[in-house]
Residue, then its C-alpha position, 0 to 999 in steps of 0.5 A: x533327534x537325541x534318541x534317534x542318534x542315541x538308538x544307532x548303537x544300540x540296532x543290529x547292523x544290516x548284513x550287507x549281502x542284503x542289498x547288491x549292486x548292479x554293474x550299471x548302477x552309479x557310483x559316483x558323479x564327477x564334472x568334466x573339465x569343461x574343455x569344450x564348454x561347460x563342465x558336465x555332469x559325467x556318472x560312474x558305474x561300478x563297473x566303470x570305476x572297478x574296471x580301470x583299477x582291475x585292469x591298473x592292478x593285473x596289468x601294471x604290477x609293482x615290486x613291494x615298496x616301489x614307488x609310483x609318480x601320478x602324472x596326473x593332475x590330482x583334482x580329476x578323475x585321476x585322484x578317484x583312480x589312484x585312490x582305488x589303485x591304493x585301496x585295492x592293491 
């Protein structure tokens, strides 16, 4: 194991264009809230988890230095969203 982590450095890095997702492949496994019943596995897809922020970002933009208030409770799926609106605006 020791030469393995000490080898980590030492490798090329993998270009990333070898390797492109598709639109419906997961990104992330989040839970319902269990309203109905029991919480519930719910799987993301890329272009689930970028749509909503595309769309947050082209439709709703703010002035530089605005503030914006999450109504939302962080421990959702809310807290991923507002983590992609930050990273991508």
């Amino acid at each position: 194991l020791d030469e393995e982590v000490g080898a980590l450095g030492s490798r090329a890095p993998i270009p990333s264009q070898l390797y492109r997702h598709g639109d419906d492949d997961p990104v992330v496994i989040c839970h319902s809230s269990g309203t109905t019943g029991n919480p519930k596995p719910v799987v993301w897809a890329h272009r689930q988890s970028v749509a909503g922020a595309r769309y947050r970002l082209i439709n709703h933009q703010e002035r530089e230095g605005s503030l914006v208030l999450a109504g939302a409770p962080q421990s959702h799926s809310s807290a991923i969203a507002f983590t992609f609106y930050s990273l991508l605006a």
